[in-house]
C-alpha positions in Angstrom: -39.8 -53.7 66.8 -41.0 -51.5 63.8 -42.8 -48.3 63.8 -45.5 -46.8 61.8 -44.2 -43.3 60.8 -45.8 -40.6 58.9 -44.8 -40.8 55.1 -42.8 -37.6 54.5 -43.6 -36.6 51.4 -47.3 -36.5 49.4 -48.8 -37.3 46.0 -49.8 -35.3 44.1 -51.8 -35.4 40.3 -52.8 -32.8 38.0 -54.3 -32.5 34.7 -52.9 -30.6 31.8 -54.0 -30.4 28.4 -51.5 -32.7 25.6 -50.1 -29.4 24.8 -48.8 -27.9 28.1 -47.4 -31.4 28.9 -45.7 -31.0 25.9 -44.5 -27.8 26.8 -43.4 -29.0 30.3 -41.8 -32.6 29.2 -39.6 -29.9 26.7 -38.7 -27.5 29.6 -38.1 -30.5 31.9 -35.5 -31.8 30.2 -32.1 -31.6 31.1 -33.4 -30.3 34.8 -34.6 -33.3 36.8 -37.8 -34.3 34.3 -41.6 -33.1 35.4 -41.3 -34.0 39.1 -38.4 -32.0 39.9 -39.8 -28.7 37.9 -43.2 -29.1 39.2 -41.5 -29.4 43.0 -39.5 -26.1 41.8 -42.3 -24.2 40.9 -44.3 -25.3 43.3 -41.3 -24.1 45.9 -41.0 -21.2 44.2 -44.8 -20.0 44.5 -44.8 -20.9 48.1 -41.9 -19.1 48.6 -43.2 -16.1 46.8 -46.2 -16.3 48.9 -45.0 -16.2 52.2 -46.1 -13.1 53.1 -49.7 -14.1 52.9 -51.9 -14.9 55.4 -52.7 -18.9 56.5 -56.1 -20.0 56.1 -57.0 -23.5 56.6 -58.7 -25.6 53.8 -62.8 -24.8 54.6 -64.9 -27.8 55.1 -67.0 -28.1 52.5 -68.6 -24.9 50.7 -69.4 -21.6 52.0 -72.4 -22.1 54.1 -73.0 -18.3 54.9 -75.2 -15.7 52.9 -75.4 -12.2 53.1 -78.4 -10.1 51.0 -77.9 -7.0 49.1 -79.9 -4.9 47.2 -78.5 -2.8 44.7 -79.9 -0.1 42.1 -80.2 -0.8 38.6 -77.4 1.5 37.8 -75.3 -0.2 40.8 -75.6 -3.3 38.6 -75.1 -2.6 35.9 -71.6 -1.3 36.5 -71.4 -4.6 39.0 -72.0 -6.5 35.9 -69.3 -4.6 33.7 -66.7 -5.0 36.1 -67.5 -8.9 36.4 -67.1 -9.1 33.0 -64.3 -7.9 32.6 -63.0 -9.9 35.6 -64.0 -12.9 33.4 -66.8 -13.6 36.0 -70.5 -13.4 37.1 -71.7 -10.8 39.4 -71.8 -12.4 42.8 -68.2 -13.8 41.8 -67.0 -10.4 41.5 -69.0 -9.3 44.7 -67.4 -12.5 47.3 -64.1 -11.2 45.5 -64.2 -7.5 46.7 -64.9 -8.2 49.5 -62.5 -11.4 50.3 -59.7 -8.6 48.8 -60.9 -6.2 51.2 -60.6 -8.6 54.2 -57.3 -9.6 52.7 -58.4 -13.2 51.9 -57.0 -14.5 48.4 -59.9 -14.6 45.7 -60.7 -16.6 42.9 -61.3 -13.8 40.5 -57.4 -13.1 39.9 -57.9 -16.6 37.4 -58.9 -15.0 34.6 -55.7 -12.2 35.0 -53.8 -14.6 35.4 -54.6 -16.8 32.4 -54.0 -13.7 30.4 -50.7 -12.6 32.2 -49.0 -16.6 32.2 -48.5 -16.7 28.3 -46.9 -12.8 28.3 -44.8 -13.5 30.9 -43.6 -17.0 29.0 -43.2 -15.1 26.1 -40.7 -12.5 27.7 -38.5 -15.1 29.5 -38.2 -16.5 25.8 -37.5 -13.7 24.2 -34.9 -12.7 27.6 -33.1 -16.2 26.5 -32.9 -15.2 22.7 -31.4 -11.9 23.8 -29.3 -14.3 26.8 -28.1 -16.5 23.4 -27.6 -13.4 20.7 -25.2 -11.9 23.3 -22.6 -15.2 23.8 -22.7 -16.0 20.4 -21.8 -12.2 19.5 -19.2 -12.3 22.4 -17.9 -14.9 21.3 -17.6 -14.0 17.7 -16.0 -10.8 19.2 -13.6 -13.1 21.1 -12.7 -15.2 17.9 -12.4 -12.4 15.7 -12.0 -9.4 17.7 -14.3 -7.7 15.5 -15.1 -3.9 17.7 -17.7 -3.2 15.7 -20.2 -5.7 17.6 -19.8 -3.6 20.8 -22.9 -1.2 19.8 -25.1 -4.3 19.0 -23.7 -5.8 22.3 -24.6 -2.6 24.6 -28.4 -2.3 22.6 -28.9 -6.4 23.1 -27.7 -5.8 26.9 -30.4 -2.4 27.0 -33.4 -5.0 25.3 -31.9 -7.9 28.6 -32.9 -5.2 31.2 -35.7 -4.0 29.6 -36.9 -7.8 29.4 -35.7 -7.9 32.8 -38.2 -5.3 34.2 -41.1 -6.4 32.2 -40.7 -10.1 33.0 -40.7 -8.7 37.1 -43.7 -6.7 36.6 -45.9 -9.4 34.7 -44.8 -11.3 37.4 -45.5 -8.6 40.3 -49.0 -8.4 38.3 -49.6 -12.5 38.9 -48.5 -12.3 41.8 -51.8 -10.4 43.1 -53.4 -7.3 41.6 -54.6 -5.9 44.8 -54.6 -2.5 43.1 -57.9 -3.5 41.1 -59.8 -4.0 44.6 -58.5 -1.1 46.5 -61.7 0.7 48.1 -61.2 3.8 50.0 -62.8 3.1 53.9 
């Protein structure tokens, strides 16, 4: 007698511009193809997010208002903010105060659009250095040329310094509660 068991594993679909495909076939290679980096990544970010509170999915769209009035003044630095939050006013407003409840907001998007390609472009530049140092250890190997050592100490400085600026952007993605701390 068979029994009808819950699948164990989900679909799911995305869409990416031809570009980041690109991108992601190219860094897929060699490690698993697209499903196994997107399950990485995906394990990774829930991983990193652990700490953060559970909220289940809502059902359906915020059904709930709430009236302010503000003076002109009061809006106008309102507006500036959103703007430079890459969003409208009552965007920025549901944001401060979903950061102030400690409920994730939508506003980081626009930060972290602007933080991704940095942080891709360190880890790049970390596996130039990664690649500069074995090939100059190895020609330091071959020849036993001591005159690399001072390159191989100031490429080794330029790794950590990577290093520290890859964790930061990252630390940065990761939530940049700073922007929406409001003294009580």
């Amino acid at each position: 007698m068979a029994t009808n068991t819950q699948p164990t594993t989900a679909m799911l679909s995305i869409r990416l511009d031809t570009a980041t495909l690109a991108a992601l076939d190219s860094l897929a290679v060699g490690r698993g193809g697209r499903s196994a980096i997107m399950r990485q990544m995906i394990e990774q970010m829930l991983e990193e997010n652990s700490g953060r509170p559970l909220i289940d999915r809502p059902g359906g769209a915020a059904g709930n208002r709430v009236s302010l009035r503000f003076t002109d003044a009061e809006i106008a630095v309102i507006e500036y903010r959103a703007s430079q939050r890459s969003t409208n006013r009552s965007g920025w407003i549901k944001a401060l105060v979903r950061r102030h409840l400690a409920l994730k907001s939508r506003v980081d998007d626009g930060l972290l659009n602007e933080l991704a390609p940095i942080r891709m472009q360190l880890l790049r530049i970390g596996r130039n250095l990664n690649q500069a140092m074995k090939a100059a250890n190895l020609r330091m190997m071959d020849n036993g040329d001591k005159k690399i050592e001072n390159d191989l100490r100031r490429i080794a400085d330029m790794r950590m310094e990577i290093s520290e600026q890859v964790a930061a952007v990252g630390e940065a993605m990761q939530g940049d509660a700073s922007y929406w701390t409001v003294a009580d």
